[in-house]
C-alpha positions in Angstrom: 18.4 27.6 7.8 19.7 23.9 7.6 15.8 23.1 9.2 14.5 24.9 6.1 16.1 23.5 3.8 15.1 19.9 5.1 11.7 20.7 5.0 11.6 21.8 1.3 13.5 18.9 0.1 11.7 16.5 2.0 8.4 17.8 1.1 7.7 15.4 -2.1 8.4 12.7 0.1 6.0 13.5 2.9 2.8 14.2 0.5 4.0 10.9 -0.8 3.7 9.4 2.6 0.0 11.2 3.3 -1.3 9.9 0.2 -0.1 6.6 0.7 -1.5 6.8 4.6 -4.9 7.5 3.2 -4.9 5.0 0.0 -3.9 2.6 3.1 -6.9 3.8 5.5 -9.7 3.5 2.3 -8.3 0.3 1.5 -8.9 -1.1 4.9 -12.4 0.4 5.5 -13.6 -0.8 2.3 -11.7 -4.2 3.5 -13.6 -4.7 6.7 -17.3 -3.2 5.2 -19.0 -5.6 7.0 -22.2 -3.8 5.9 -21.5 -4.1 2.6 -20.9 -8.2 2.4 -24.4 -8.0 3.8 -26.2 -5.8 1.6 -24.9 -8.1 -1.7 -26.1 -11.3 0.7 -29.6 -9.1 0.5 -29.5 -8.4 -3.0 -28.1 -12.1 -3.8 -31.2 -13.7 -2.3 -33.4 -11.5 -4.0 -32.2 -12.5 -7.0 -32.6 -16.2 -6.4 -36.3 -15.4 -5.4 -37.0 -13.3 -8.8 -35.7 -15.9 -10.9 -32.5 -13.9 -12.3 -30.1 -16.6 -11.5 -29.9 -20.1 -10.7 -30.5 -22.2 -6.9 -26.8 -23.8 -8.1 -24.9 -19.4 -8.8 -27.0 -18.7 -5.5 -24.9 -21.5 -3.4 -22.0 -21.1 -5.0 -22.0 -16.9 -4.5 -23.8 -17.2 -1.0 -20.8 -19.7 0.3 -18.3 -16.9 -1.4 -20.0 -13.8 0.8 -20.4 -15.8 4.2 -17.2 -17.2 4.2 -16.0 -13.3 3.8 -18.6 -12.6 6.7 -16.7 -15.3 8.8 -13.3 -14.1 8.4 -14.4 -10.2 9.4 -15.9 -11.1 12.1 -12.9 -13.6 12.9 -10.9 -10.6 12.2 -12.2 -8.3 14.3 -12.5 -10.7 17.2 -8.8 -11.2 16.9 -7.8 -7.2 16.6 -10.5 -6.8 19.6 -8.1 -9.0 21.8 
């Protein structure tokens, strides 16, 4: 009975702790989307190459995204070891 009881009190709580395991797991996929630094990279130069922004907004967003590139891959090289 006393097991019972536990379980229906501490119900709230655990749903609480599911939801907050699966905010944590999005969070951290969309974090380390590798695929999806490169794809704006790809859209990025096509900009520059169409004329929709400027060689100096191209530098200044490409160093943004392969700095981000660098520290996934330096990520994953140091969660790899």
């Amino acid at each position: 009975m006393a097991f019972l009881l536990d379980d229906i009190l501490l119900a709230p709580l655990q749903g609480l702790i599911f939801i907050a395991e699966q905010i944590h797991a999005q969070a951290m996929e969309e974090l380390l989307d590798e695929a999806g630094v490169r794809e704006q990279l790809r859209e990025l130069y096509m900009r520059l190459e169409t004329g929709k922004i400027s060689a100096a907004e191209f530098e200044e967003r490409e160093a943004t995204l392969v700095e981000r590139l660098e520290e996934l891959e330096a990520y994953k090289k140091g969660e790899s070891t």
